[in-house]
Backbone as ProteinMPNN parsed JSONL, in Angstrom:
{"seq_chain_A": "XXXXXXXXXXXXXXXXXXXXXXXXXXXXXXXXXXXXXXXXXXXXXXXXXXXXXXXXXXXXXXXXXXXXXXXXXXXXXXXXXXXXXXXXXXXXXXXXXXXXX", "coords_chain_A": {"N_chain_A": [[-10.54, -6.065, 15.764], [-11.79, -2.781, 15.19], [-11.59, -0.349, 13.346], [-10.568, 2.806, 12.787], [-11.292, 5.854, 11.129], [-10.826, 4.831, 8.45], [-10.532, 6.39, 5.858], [-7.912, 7.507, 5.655], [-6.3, 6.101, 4.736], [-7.006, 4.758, 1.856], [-6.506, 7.549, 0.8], [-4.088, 7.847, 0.951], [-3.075, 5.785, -0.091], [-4.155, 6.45, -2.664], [-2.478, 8.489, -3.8], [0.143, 7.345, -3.582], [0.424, 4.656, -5.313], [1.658, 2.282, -4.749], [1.517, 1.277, -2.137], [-0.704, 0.459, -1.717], [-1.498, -2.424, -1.611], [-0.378, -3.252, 0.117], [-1.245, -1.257, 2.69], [-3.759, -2.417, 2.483], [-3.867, -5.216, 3.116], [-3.042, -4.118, 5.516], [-4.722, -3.363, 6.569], [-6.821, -5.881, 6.981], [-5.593, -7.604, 8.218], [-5.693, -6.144, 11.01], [-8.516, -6.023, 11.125], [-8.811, -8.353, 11.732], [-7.873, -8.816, 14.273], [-7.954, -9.432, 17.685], [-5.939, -7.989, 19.426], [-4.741, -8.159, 22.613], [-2.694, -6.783, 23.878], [0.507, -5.086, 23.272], [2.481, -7.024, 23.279], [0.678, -8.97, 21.943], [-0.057, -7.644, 20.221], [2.638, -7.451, 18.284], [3.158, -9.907, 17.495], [1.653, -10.569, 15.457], [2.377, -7.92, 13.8], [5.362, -7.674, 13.554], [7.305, -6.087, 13.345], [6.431, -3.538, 14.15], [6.309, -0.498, 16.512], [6.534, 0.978, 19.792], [5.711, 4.321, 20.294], [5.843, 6.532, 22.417], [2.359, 7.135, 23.103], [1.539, 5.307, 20.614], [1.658, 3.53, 18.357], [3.523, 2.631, 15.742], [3.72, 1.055, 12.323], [5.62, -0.82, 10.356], [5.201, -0.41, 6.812], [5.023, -1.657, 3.17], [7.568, -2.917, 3.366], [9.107, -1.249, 4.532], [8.86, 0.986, 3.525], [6.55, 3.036, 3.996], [5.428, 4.577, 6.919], [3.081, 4.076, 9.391], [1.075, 5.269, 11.515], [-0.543, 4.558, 14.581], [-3.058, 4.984, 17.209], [-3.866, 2.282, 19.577], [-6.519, 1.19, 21.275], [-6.763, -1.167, 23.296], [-8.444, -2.476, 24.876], [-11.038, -1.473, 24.401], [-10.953, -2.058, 21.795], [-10.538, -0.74, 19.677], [-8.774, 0.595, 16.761], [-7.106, 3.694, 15.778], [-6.121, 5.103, 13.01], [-4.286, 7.549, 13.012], [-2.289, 8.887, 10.584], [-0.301, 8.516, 7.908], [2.887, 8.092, 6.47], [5.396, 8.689, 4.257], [8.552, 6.468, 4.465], [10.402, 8.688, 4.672], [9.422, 10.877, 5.436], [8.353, 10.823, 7.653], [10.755, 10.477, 9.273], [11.519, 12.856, 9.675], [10.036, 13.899, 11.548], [8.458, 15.613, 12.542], [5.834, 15.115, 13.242], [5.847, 13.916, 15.708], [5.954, 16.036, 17.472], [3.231, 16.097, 17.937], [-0.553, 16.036, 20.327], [-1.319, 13.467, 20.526], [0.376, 12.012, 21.263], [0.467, 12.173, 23.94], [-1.3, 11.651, 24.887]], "CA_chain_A": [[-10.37, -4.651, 16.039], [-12.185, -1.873, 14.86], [-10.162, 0.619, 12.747], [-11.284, 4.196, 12.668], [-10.354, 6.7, 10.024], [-9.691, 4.123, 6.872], [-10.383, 6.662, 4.708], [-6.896, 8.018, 5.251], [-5.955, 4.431, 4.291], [-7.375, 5.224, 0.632], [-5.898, 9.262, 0.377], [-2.879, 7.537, 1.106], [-3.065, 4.764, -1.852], [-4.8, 6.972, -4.24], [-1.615, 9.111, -3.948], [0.998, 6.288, -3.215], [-0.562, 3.763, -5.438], [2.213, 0.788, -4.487], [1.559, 1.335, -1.029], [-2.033, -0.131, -1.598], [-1.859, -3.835, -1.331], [0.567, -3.3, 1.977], [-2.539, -1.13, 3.301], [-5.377, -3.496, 2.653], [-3.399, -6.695, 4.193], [-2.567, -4.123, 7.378], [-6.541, -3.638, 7.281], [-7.7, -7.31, 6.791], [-5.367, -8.403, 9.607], [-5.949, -5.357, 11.8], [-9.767, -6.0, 11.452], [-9.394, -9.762, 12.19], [-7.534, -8.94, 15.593], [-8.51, -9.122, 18.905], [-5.21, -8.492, 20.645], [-4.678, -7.522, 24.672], [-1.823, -5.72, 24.327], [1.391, -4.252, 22.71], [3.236, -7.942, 22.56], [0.408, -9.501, 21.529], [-0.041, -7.398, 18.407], [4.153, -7.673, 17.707], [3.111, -11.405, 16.784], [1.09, -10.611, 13.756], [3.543, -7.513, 13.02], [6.972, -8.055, 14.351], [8.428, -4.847, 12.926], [6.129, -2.194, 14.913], [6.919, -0.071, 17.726], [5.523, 1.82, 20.401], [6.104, 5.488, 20.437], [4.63, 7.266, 23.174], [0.704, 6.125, 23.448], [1.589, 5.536, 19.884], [1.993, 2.323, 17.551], [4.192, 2.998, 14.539], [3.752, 0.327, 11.549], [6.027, -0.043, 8.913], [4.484, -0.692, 5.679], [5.632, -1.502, 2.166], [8.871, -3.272, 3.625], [9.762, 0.206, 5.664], [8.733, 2.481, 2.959], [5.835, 3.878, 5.078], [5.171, 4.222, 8.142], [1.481, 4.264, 9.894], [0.833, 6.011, 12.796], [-2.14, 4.642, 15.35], [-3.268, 4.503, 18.543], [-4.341, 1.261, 19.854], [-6.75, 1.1, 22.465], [-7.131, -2.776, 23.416], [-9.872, -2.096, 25.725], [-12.386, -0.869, 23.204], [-10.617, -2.87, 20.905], [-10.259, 0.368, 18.566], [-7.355, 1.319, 16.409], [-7.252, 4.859, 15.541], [-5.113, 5.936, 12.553], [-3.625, 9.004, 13.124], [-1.531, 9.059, 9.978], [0.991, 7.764, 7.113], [3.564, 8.715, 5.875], [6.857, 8.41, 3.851], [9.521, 7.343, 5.346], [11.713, 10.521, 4.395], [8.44, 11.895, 5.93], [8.246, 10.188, 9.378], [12.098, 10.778, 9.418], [11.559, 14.481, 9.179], [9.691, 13.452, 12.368], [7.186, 17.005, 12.506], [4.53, 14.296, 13.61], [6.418, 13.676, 17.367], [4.887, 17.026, 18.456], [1.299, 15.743, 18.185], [-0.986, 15.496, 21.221], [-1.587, 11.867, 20.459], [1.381, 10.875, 21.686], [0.78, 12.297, 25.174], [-3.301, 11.132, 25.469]], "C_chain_A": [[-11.173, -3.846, 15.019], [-11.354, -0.521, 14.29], [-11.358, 2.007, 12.023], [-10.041, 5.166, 11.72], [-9.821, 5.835, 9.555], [-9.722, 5.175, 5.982], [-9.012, 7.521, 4.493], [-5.932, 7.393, 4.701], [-5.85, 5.223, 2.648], [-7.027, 6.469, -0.117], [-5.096, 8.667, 0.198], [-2.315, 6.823, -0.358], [-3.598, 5.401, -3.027], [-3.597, 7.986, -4.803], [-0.258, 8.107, -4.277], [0.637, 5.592, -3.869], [0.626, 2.4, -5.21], [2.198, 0.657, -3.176], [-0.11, 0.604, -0.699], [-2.678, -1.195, -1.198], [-1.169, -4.036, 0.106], [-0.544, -2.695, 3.162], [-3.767, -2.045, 3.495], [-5.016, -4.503, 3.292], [-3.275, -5.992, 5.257], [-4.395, -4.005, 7.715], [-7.041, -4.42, 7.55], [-7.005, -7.775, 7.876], [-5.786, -7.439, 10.809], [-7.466, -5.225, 12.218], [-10.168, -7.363, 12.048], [-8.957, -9.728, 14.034], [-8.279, -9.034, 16.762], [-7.33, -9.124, 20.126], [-5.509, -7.674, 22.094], [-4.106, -6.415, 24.861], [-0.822, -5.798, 23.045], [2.083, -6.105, 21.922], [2.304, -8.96, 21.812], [0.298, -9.073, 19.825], [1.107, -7.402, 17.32], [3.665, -9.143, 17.175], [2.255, -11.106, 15.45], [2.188, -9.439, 13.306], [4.671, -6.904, 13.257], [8.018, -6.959, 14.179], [7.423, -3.513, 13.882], [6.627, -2.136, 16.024], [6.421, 0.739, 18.404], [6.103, 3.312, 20.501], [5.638, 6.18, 21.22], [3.633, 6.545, 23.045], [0.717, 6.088, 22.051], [1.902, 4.38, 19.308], [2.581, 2.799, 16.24], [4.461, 1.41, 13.791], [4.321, 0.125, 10.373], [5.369, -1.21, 7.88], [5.049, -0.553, 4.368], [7.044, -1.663, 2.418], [9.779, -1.976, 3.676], [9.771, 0.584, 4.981], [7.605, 3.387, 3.408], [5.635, 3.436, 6.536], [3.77, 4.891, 8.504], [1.605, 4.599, 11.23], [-0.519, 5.515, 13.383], [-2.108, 4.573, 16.918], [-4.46, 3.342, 18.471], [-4.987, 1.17, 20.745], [-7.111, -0.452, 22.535], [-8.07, -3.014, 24.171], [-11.042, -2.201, 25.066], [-12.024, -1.533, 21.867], [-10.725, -1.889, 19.186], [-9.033, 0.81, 18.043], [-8.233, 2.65, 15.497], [-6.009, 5.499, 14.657], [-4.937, 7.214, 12.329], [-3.025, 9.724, 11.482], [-0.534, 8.204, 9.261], [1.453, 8.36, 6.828], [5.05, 8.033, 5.199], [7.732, 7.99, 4.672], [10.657, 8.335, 5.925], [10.455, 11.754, 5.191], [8.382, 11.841, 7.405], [9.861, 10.501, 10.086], [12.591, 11.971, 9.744], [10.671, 14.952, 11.469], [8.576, 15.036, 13.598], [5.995, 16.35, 13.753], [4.625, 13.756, 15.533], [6.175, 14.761, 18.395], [3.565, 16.731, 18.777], [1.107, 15.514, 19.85], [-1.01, 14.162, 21.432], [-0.734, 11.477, 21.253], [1.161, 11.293, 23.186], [-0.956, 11.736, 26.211], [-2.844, 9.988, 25.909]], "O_chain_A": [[-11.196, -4.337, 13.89], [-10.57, 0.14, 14.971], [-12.325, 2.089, 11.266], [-8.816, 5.224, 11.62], [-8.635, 5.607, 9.793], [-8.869, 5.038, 5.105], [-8.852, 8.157, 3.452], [-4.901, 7.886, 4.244], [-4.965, 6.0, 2.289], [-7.158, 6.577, -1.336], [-4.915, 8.621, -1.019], [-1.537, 7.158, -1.251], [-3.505, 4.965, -4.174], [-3.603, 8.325, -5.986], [0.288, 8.267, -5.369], [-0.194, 5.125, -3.09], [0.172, 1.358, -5.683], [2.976, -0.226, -2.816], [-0.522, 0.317, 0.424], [-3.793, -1.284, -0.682], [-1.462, -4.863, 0.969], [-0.773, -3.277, 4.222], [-4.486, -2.26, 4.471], [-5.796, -4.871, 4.17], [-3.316, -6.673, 6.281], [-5.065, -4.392, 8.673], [-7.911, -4.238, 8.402], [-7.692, -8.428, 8.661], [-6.305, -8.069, 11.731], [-7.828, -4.612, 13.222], [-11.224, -7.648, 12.614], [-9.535, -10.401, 14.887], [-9.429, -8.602, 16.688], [-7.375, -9.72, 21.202], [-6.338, -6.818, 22.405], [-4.439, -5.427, 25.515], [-1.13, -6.38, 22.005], [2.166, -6.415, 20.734], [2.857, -9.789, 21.089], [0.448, -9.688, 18.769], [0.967, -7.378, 16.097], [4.078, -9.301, 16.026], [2.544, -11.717, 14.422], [2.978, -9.829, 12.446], [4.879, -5.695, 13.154], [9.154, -6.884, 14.648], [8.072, -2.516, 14.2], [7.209, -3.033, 16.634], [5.679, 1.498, 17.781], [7.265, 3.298, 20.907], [4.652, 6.728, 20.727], [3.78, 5.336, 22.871], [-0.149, 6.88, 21.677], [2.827, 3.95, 19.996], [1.798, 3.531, 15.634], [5.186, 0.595, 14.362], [3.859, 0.645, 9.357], [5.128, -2.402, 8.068], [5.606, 0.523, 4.151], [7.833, -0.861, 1.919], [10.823, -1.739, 3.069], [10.886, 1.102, 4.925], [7.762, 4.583, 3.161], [5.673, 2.338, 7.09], [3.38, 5.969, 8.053], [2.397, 4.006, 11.963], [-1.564, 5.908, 12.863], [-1.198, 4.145, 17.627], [-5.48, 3.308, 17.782], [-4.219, 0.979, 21.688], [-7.851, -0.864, 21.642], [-8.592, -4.112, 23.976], [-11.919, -3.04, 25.269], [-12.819, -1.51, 20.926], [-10.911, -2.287, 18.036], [-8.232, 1.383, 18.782], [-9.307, 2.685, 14.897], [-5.116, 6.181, 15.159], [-5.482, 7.863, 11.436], [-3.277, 10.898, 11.212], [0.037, 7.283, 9.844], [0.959, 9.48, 6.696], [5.622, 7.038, 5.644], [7.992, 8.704, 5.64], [11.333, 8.59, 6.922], [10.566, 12.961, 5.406], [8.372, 12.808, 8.167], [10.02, 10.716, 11.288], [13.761, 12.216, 10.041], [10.828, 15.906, 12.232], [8.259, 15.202, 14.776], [5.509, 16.894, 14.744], [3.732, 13.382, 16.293], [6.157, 14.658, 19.621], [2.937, 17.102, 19.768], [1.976, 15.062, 20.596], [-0.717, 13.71, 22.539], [-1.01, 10.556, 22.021], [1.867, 10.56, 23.88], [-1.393, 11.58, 27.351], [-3.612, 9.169, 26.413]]}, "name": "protein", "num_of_chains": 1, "seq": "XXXXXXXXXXXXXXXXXXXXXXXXXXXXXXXXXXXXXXXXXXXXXXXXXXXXXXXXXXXXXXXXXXXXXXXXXXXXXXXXXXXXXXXXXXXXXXXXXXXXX"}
């Protein structure tokens, strides 16, 4: 897979800095992928969930959560967003268009 917008990856960890090594392993597996679909990508990480046209990843043993869209087609992930999860909880981010593209 192809992963668009890392550099919000890096805002994220330069702010967060223990959230860093949980980012780079979701990049290194997220770049080795090539899944189909929704259950295939639950097998590498068994805790996400779909939200709307929306993949939610938790990260840092559910202290963030990542926001992307997955297209498996184009084989593009598209992060939208991280956040806390006192931030994702607050749940501001469930108005977005994203979730309805």
């Amino acid at each position: 897979m192809r992963v668009i917008t890392e550099s919000r990856l890096v805002k994220f960890w330069e702010k967060h800095s223990d959230a860093e090594i949980s980012l780079r392993l979701w990049r290194k597996l997220a770049r080795l992928a090539h899944w189909q679909n929704f259950v295939e990508l639950r097998q590498v990480f068994s805790s996400a969930d779909q939200v709307g046209k929306l993949t939610v990843f938790n990260i840092g043993g559910n202290k963030y959560r990542l926001i992307a869209r997955v297209d498996y087609n184009r084989q593009i992930i598209y992060i939208r967003n991280i956040f806390t999860h006192a931030e994702y909880d607050r749940g501001d981010w469930k108005s977005d268009s994203w979730l309805k593209e």
